[in-house]
C-alpha positions, 0 to 999 in steps of 0.5 A, spaced: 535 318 518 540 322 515 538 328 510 543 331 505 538 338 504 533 341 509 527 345 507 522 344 501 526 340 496 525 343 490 522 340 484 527 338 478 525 343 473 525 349 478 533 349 479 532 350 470 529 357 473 535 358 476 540 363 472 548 363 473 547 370 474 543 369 480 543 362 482 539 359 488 538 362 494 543 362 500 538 359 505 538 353 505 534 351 498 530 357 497 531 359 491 533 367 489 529 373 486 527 372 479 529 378 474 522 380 474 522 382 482 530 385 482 527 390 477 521 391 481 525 392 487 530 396 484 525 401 481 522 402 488 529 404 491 529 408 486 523 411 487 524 412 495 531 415 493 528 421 489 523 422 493 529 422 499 533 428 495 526 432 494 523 433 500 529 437 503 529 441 497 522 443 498 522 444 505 528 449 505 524 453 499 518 454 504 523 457 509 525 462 504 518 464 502 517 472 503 509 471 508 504 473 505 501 481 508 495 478 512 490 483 510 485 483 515 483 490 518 483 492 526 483 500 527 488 505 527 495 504 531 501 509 532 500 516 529 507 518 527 512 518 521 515 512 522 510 506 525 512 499 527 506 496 530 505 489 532 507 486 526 514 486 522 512 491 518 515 498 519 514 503 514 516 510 514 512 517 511 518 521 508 514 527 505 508 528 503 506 535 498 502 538 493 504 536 485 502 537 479 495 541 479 489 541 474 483 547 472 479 543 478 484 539 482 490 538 485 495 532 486 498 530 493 505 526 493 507 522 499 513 518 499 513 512 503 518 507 504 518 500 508 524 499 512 523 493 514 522 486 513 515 484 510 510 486 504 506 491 507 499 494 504 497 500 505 490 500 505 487 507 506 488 513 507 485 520 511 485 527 511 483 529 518 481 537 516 482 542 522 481 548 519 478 551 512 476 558 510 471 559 503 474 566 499 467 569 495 466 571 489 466 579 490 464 580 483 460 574 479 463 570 475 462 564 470 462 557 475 468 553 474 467 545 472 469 540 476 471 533 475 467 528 480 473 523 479 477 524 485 480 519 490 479 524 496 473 528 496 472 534 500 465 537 501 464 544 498 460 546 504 463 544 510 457 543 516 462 544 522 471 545 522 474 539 523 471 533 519 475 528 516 474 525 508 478 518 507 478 513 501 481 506 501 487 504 496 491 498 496 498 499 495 503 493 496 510 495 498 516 490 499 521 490 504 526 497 502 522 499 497 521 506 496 513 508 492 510 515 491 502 515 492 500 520 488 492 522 490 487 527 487 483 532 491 477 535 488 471 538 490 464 534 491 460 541 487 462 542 480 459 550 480 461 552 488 458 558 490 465 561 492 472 563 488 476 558 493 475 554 499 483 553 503 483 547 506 488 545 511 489 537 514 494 531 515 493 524 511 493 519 515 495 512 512 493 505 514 497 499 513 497 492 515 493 490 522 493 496 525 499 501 523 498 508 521 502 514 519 500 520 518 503 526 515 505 534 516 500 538 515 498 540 508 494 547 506 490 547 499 486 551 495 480 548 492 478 547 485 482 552 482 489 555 485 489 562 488 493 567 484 496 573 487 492 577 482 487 576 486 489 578 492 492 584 489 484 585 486 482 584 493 485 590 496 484 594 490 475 593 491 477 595 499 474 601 498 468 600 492 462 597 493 464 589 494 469 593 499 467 588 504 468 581 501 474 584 499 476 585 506 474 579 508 477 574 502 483 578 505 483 576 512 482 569 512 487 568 507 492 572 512 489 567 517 490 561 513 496 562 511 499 564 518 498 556 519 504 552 519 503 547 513 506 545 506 502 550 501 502 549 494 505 553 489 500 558 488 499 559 496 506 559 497 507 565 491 502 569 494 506 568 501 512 570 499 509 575 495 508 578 502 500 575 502 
């Protein structure tokens, strides 16, 4: 028996749903999408195109995202003025000196610069101190007023010749930025029983995992700055009664100004005053 179509035969009223603009199907009698699943199927392609032209974007944006600093902590490193440990940090220490002085305090400046390509923190810095002397009071005096509100505190009575006194920071430098670290020195006494006590050590920075870097070293005088007034006291009171101390005040500022290191500004004027 001879057929004129193959596949189902449709119903008469399904050939009414067909439209001119779509019309029947092409295989066989299978009729053709109805407006309603053209624009399911057009809003699906159209989603998948979005999606397609997105995702490479984001993907190349996370390439170029800066690291975040991982701020775990695992011991010192390299001591030296520029460190580049482990990690691909690589932070230089320019310089570090005595600045602006207060009546019980001074302020140390340290110029640091990232040459390298990562954010680095710099989580905590040391004063590793090596030698120090106390200048008595050979004539009493009122007690000078110390602030207790320093970032690095020092021991008025220091128990043994080196010790070190540290406090931690959290300073973030991005690569080939250059950041001034301004850090006060104080004293733990409010009313030390001396007129000064000269202080010299290196600071020591600790940044990343496991970099440092430490400074030159740095002589201070502690809570007040020496004047030459009071050396030229000291030799005046030789020969009287507080004659002793005098000559004591005198040797060990000799001492401790015949060590290599950045003075302040009143130890400098003394030494070039010929102290």
């Amino acid at each position: 028996m001879t057929s004129h179509r193959t596949g189902f035969e449709a119903p008469v009223n399904a050939h009414k749903e067909d439209s001119p603009e779509q019309g029947p199907g092409k295989d066989g009698g299978r009729k053709g999408l109805t407006p309603q699943q053209a624009t399911v199927i057009v809003g699906l392609l159209t989603l998948v195109g979005t999606a397609i032209t997105i995702i490479p974007g984001l993907l190349a944006s996370d390439s170029h995202k800066t690291p975040e600093p991982d701020i775990e902590t695992s011991g010192s490193g390299n001591h030296s003025h520029s460190a580049n440990p482990s990690g691909d940090s690589e932070l230089e220490l320019a310089d570090v000196s005595p600045a602006a002085r207060k009546e019980d305090s001074i302020s140390l400046d340290a110029k640091i610069r990232n040459k390298g390509d990562k954010t680095s923190i710099i989580k905590r810095v040391t004063a590793h101190v090596t030698e120090w002397r106390t200048l008595d009071r050979c004539l009493a005096g009122a007690a000078l007023p110390v602030s207790t509100r320093y970032r690095l505190t020092f021991p008025s009575q220091p128990i043994t010749q080196k010790f070190d006194v540290s406090t931690e920071i959290n300073d973030f430098l991005k690569p080939n930025e250059a950041s001034r670290i301004r850090i006060t020195a104080g004293l733990d006494s409010e009313s030390p029983n001396y007129e000064a006590i000269l202080l010299r050590f290196t600071l020591e920075f600790d940044f990343d995992k496991s970099g440092s870097m430490t400074s030159d070293p740095v002589i201070i005088s502690l809570p007040a700055g020496l004047s030459i007034h009071s050396l030229a006291n000291w030799k005046k009171m030789q020969s009287g009664k507080d004659g002793e101390c005098s000559k004591n005040n005198i040797e060990d500022l000799g001492y401790m100004l015949s060590l290599p290191g950045r003075r302040d500004r009143e130890l400098e004027g003394i030494a070039a005053n010929g102290g």
